[in-house]
N, C-alpha and C positions, 0 to 999 in steps of 0.2 A: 485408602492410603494408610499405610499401617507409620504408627508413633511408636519412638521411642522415649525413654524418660531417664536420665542422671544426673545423682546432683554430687555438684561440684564444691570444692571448698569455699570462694569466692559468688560462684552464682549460681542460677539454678537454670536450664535450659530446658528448652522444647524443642528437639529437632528431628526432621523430617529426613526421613530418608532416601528422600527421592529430590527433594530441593532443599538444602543444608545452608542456612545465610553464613555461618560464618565459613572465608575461603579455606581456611588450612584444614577441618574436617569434609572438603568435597570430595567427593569422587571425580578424579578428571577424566574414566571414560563414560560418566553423565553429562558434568559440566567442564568442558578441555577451557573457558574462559569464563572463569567468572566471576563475578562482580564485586568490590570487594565494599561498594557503595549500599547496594540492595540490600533492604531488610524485610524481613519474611512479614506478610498479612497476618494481623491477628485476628484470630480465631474466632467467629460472631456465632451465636443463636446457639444451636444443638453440640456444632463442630464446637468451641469454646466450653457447654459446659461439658462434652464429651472427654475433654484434655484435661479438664481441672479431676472431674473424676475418675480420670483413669490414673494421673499422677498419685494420687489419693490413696486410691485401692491397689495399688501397686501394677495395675495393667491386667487385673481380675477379669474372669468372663463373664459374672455380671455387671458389666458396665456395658455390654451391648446392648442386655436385656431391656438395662433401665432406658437407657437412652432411646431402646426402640417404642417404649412405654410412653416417654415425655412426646416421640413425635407424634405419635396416634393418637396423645391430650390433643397437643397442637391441631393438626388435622381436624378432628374433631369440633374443637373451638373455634378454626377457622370458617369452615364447616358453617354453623352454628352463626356468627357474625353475618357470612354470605345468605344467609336465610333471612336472619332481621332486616339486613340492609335492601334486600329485595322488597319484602314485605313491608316498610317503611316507603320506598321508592314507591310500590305501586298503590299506596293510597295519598303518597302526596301528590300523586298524578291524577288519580280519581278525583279529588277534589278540587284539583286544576278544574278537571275537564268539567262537571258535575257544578260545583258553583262559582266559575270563574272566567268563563266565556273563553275559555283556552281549547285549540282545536289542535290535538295531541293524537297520535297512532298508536296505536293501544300497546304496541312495543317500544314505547319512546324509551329514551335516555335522560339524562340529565343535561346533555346539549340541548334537546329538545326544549327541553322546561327552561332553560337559560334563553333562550331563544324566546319562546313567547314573552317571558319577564320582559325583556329587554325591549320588544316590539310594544308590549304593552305600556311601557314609558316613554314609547315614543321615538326610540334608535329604530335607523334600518338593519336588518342582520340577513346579507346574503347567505346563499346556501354555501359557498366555501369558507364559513366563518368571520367574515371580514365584516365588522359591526361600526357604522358610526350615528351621527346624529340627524336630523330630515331636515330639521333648519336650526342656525342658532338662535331661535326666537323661540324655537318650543319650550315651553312649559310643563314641567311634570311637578304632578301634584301627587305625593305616594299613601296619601291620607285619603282622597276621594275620589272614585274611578266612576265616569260617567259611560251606561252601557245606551247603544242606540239597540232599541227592544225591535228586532222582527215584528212584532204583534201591532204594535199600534205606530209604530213609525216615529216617536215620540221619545226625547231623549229622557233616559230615567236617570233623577241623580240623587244624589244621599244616599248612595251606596255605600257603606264602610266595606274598605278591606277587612275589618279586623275582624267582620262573620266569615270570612275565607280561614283565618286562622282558626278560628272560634268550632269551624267546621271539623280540624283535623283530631285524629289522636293522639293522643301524648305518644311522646319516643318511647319506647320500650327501650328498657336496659336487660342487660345480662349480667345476673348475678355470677361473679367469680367467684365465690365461695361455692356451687356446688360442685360436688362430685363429678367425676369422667365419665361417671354411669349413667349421671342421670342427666347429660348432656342430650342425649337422644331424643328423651321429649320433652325438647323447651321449644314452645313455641310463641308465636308473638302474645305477647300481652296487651287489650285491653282496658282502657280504663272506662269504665263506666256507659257503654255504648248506648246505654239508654237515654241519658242526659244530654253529655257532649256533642258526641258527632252529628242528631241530626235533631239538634234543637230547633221549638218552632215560633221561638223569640229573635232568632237572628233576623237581621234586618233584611240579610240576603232571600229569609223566605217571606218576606213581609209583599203586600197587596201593593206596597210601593214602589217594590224595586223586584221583577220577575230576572232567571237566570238563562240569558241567553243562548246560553251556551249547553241547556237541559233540553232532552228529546223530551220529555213529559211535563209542559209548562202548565203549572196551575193557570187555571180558566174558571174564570170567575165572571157569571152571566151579568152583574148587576156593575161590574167594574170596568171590563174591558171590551175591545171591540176585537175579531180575528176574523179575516178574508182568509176564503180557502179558494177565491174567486183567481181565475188565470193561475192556479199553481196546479202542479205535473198530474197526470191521467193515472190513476189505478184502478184496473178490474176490478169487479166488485161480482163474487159469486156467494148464493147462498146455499146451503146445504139442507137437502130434502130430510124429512124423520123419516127415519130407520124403519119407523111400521109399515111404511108405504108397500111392502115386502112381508110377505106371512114365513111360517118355517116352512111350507109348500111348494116357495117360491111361485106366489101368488100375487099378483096385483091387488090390493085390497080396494081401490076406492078409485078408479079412472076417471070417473066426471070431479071427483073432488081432489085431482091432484091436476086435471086441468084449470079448475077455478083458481089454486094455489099460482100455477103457472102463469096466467093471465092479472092476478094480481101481480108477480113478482117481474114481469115483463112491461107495465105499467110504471114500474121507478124504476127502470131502465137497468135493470141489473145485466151481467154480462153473462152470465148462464149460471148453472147448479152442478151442487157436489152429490155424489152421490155413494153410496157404502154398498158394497156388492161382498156378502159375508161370505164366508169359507164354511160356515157351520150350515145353511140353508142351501148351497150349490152344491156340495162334495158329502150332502148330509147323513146317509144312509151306507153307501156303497163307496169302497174305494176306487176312483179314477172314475167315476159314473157321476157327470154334470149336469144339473138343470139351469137352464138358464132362460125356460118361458116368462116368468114373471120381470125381467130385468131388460128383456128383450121387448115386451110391449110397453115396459114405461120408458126407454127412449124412447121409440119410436112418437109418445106424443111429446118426449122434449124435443126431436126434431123437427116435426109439426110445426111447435112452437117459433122454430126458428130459434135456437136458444144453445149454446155450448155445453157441453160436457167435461166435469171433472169425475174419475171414477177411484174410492178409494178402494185397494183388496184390503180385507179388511181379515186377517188372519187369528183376533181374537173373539173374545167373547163380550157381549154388550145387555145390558139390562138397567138400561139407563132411560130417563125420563123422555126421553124423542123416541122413543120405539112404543109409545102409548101403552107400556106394560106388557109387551112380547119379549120374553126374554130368550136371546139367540145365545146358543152355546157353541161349544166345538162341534164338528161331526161326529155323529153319534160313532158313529165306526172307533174314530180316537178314544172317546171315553168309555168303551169296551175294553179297547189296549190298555184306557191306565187303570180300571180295576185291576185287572192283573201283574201292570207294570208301571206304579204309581212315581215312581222315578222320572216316569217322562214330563211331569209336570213338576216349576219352582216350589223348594221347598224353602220353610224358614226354620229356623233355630231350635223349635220344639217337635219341629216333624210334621208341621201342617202342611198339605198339599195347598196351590192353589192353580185352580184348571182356569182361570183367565186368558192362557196363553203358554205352549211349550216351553218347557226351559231351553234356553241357549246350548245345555248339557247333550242336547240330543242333534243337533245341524248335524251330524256326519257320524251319525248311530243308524243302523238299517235295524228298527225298532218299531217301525211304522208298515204293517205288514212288508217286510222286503227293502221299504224304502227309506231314506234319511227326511228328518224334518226339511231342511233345503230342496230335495228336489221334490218335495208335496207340496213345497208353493211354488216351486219354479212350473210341476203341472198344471193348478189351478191357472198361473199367470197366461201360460202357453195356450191354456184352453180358451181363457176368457179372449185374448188377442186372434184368434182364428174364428172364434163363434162370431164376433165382429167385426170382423177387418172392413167390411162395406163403410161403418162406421169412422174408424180411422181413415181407411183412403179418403170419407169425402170432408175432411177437415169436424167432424161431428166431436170428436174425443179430443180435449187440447190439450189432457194431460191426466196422469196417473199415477195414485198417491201409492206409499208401499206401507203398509203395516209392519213394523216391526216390533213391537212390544205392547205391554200393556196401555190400552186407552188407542193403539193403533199408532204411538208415542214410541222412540227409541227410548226405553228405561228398562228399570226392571219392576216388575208388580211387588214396590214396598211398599204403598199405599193403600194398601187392598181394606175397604169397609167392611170384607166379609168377616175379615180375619180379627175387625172390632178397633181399625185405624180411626182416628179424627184427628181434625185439623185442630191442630199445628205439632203434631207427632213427628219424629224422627224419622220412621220408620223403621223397619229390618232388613237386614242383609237377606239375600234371596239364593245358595249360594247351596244348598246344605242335601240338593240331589245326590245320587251314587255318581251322576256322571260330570257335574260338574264338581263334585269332592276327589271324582280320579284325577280330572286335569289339574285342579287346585293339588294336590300331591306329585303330579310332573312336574310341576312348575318349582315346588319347593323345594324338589329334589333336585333338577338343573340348577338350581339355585346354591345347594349345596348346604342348607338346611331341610331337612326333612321335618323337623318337627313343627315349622310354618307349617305345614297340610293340614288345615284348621281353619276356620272364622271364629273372628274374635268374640269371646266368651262377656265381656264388660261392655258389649255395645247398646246396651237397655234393650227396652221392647217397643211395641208400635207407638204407643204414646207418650216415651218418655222424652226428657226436657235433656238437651245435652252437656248443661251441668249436673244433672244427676246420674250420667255416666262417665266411665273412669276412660272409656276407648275415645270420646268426640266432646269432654271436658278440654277447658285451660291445662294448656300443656299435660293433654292426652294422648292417649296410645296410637291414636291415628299417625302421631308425625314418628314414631319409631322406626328403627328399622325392619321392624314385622309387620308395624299400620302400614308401613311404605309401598313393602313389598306387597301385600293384602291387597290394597287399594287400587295399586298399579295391576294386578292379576285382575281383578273385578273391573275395572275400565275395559281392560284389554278382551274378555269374552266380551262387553258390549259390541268394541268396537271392530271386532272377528264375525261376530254374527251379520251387524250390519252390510261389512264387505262380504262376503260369504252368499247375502240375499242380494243384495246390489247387484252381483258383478252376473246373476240370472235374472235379472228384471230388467239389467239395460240389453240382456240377448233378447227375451221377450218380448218387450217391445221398445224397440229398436229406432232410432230416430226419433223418441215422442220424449216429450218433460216429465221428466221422472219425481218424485217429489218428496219427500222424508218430512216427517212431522216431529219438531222438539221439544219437549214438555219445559214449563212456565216452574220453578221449584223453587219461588224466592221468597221460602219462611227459614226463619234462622240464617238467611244471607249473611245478615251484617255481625255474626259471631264465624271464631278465627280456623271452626272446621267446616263449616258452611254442612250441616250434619244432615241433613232432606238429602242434598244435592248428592253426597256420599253413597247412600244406602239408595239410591237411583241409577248411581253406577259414570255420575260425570264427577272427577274428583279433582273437586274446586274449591280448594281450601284458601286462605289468605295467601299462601306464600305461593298457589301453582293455578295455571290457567288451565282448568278441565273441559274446555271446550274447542279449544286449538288441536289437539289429537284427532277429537271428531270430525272435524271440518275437514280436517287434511284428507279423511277414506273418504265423505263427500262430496270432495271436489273432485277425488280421481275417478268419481263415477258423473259427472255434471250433472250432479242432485240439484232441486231447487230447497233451500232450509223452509219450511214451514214453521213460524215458531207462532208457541200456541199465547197471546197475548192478557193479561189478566185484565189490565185495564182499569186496575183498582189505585187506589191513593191512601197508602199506609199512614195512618198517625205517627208520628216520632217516638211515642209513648209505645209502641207496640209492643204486647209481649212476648212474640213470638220475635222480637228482632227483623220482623222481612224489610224487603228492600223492592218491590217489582221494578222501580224504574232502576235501579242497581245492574239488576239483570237483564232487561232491556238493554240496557249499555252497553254491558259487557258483552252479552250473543250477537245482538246485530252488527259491533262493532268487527266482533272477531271473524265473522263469518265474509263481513263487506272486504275489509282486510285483504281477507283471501282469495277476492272476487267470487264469493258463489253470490247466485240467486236468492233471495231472500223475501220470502213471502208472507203471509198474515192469519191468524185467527184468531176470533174472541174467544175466553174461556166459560163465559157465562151465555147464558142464551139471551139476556136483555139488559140494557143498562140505559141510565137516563141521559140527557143528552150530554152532560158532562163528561159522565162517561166513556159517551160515543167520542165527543173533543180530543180525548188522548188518545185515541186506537187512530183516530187519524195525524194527530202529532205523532204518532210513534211510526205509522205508515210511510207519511213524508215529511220528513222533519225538515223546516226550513233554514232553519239555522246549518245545512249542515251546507260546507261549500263545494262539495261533489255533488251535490242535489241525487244522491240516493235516495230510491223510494223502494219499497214493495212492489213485487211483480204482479199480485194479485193480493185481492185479500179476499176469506171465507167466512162469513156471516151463518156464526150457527144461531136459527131462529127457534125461536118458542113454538111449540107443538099444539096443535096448528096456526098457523102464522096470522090467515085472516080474523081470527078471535081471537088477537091480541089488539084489543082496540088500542092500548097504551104504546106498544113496539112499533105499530104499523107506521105512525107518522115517523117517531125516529129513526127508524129506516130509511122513509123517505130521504128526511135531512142528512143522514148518515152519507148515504149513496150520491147525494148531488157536493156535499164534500171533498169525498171520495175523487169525484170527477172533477173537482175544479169548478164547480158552475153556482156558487152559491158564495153569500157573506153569511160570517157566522155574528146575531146579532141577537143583541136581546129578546126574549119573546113573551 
């Protein structure tokens, strides 16, 4: 609406030319009646100082400019607020849920959280808002919250609220004083995360007073009592060593995988996993499979009478359960990447790593003739036809998909070859010819081209994320180039995985399909969650990087595998992790959405405390859906019967597992 401006001897006006307050300057064939009561709206926000400065500058052509300048601040800044206030939201939730017995949906609101407040003092609060009191005799006391503990049945009290506060972060503010420019990467602030938020003086994590409302409750053998006795049924499968298999594809040891067998049918396990590699079946010759050796060790798990899990297992393995056999790609493959080293992830300095194809190649015919996609959609079609006898007679109950490094959807940022240790960041994996072409379509649809890059400040394998300038306090991660980066490197995850999915549910067809999600919770509790990044799930404070995923697993009815650590981080850590954080977060997000959700340990042995929380995390009782795991996979120590120390805990593990035991001092 365009202004006019005159000034008058008497006064000074602003009038509109399309609605004029006073009546003797109308136009009557706009307005044929009008008002001579009505006085024009005055001018608010932009429109206001838009009129002051155009009076000003005489009605100049830069006052559009500026004004378009001030709203892009605005925006921005709004922008900017909408990010803190989220990020604020969802750890004052976190800590609801985490140490406050509040049972919150991981997309709650702030009705939500008024709601349990309000139930937690004692009001009724229906579901169409209408809240009053349960009787006028209740009592609320907002100084001492008494929680009835699942565990011992025993009400725990001398709880202070004030380690719930004690728990959270400070508010972050927003300095107004920066620049427009450098709004971009402000991200949430931290204050001192190593102190405050997961102190282990608060009362809330005292031997006194346990938090009901945590899937990971400290269990303390000399303190507490925990029935696993009459609670819900989970399969319990262990997973055979990978040696059991030569590069031959050879049976190694058949009297002594039956003894294994007969051991592990003895504590009643519900059958075995097994790893069927792409590097020893398809080893030699392209589309020429052996499958003698894989073929005679079912046959004595059938014997056994005993289930079958079978993982295709698509990468490369030289890991401690393969008793020192180290299985690679098919030789064929790594013929092609001598010559064509692009088909394997590369990082930032130009090191190959043959672990596992890059993503760069799914629909590249670089594999003599063929794309990576349909070389596993053959292995899969082949392995399902060699044994269908198997499937028809209910022998196969389900079948894992390898998708990335470890057999894990990520990408290989963690690779030991490459001289990674824990508690490293990792690297972007990104820096192939053909994932550097897609990364340049992308930025170019974008409508930036010079985004066709990975960020050059993101450290190296082992550095600390305040020693980089990309996955620092208000780092380049939350820019609009980290945005757009970040969101590109999710997005070939989660193209790959649908891409293999959508020919492993044709493959095999009607059977439990099953996706494995890696455990990445060092550096959780800082504000770029920097592991998780350069693994390709991009879960920073302000965004939920595992909700996207879920959503292409659900539309294929994946079962989640998530790989469990089991461990109990000190407060004091210096790597910041968080495992039951993550625990939280995945299982919640995934339950949510109703997928399937299933188990593994990350270590191959742990003592029986240990074992304690793989089964709290299993079936958590506290939860009032009574979701549990569909199964859980017991990776055991190589070989199983010479672990004198594992074997019992096993035992005990398994009749947990099942409901048929009290967990009690020993």
């Amino acid at each position: 609406m365009k202004r006019t401006h005159a000034t008058m001897s008497n006064h000074h006006h602003i009038s509109n030319t399309q609605q004029d307050p006073n009546p003797q300057f109308a136009d009557p064939n706009n307005d044929p009646n009008p008002n001579p009561q009505s006085h024009p709206r005055r001018p608010r926000g932009f429109a206001a100082t838009n009129s002051i400065t155009t009076a000003a500058a005489g009605g100049t052509g830069t006052t559009t400019n500026k004004s378009r300048k001030e709203r892009e601040k605005e925006k921005e800044r709004t922008k900017l607020r909408e990010r803190h206030r989220r990020a604020i939201t969802s750890r004052m939730l976190a800590g609801l849920r985490q140490y406050g017995n509040y049972q919150l949906p991981v997309r709650a609101d702030m009705n939500d959280v008024l709601a349990a407040l309000a139930r937690q003092a004692g009001w009724i609060v229906e579901p169409d808002g209408t809240t009053f009191r349960q009787s006028p005799n209740t009592a609320t006391n907002n100084m001492v919250m008494s929680v009835e503990s699942p565990v011992s049945g025993s009400s725990l009290r001398n709880c202070s609220t004030r380690a719930s506060v004690d728990c959270q972060p400070s508010v972050p503010r927003i300095n107004e004083s920066l620049s427009p420019a450098s709004f971009d990467s402000i991200v949430v602030t931290e204050s001192d995360t190593k102190v405050d938020k997961f102190t282990s003086t608060s009362p809330m994590n005292s031997a006194e007073c346990l938090e009901a409302g945590q899937f990971m409750q400290e269990l303390h053998c000399g303190e507490h009592g925990s029935s696993f006795s009459d609670t819900q049924y989970v399969p319990v499968f262990v997973m055979l060593s990978s040696g059991v298999i030569n590069n031959f594809c050879q049976l190694m040891d058949p009297d002594g995988v039956k003894e294994d067998l007969q051991q592990l049918k003895s504590l009643k396990i519900n059958g075995v996993v097994v790893n069927c590699w792409w590097g020893i079946v398809e080893s030699w010759v392209p589309q020429k499979y052996e499958w003698s050796g894989y073929r005679e060790l079912f046959k004595i798990i059938r014997d056994s009478k005993m289930k079958l899990q079978v993982v295709m297992a698509f990468h490369e393995n030289g890991g401690s359960d393969t008793g020192g056999m180290f299985i690679s790609l098919p030789q064929w493959v790594l013929e092609i990447g001598k010559d064509n080293q692009d088909i394997f992830f590369t990082d930032r300095q130009g090191r190959r790593n043959t672990e596992c194809l890059s993503w760069g190649i799914d629909k590249e015919r670089v594999l003599r003739g063929r794309t990576a996609i349909e070389v596993y959609f053959d292995v899969m079609r082949s392995f399902r036809t060699e044994f269908d006898d198997l499937f028809t007679d209910g022998i196969i109950s389900a079948v894992e998909i390898g998708l990335g490094a470890s057999g894990e959807l990520k990408y290989p940022s963690f690779s030991e070859r490459m001289g990674w240790r824990y508690p490293g960041i990792g690297e972007f994996q990104c820096y192939d010819k053909y994932s550097l072409q897609n990364l340049r379509k992308a930025a170019t649809s974008r409508g930036h081209s010079f985004w066709a890059k990975g960020p050059d400040n993101a450290g190296y394998y082992n550095s600390k994320p305040h020693e980089t300038g990309f996955f620092c306090e208000r780092g380049d991660y939350d820019s609009y180039y980290g945005r757009f980066f970040l969101h590109w490197y999710r997005q070939v995850l989660i193209d790959h995985a649908d891409n293999v999915l959508s020919l492993a549910t044709l493959a095999f067809e009607g059977m439990q399909i099953v996706v494995k999600i890696p455990a990445i919770y060092w550096w959780y509790r800082t504000s770029s969650h920097a592991a998780e990044l350069t693994a390709g799930y991009y879960n920073p404070t302000n965004q939920d990087g595992y909700s996207p995923v879920f959503e292409v697993l659900k539309k294929h009815s994946v079962t989640v595998k998530f790989v469990n650590s089991g461990l109990q981080v000190p407060a004091a850590d210096d790597a910041l992790a968080d495992p039951e954080g993550l625990n939280w977060q995945i299982l919640n997000s995934a339950w949510d959405k109703e997928i399937n959700v299933a188990g593994q340990n990350a270590f191959p042995c742990y003592d029986r405390e240990g074992l304690m929380r793989l089964v709290e995390t299993a079936k958590p009782r506290n939860d009032p859906d009574r979701r549990r795991f569909s199964f859980f996979t017991f990776q055991q120590p190589s070989p199983l019967v010479q672990s004198a120390i594992c074997f019992p805990e096993l035992d005990y593990f398994i009749k947990c597992m099942h409901g048929e035991i009290n967990y009690v001092d020993s």
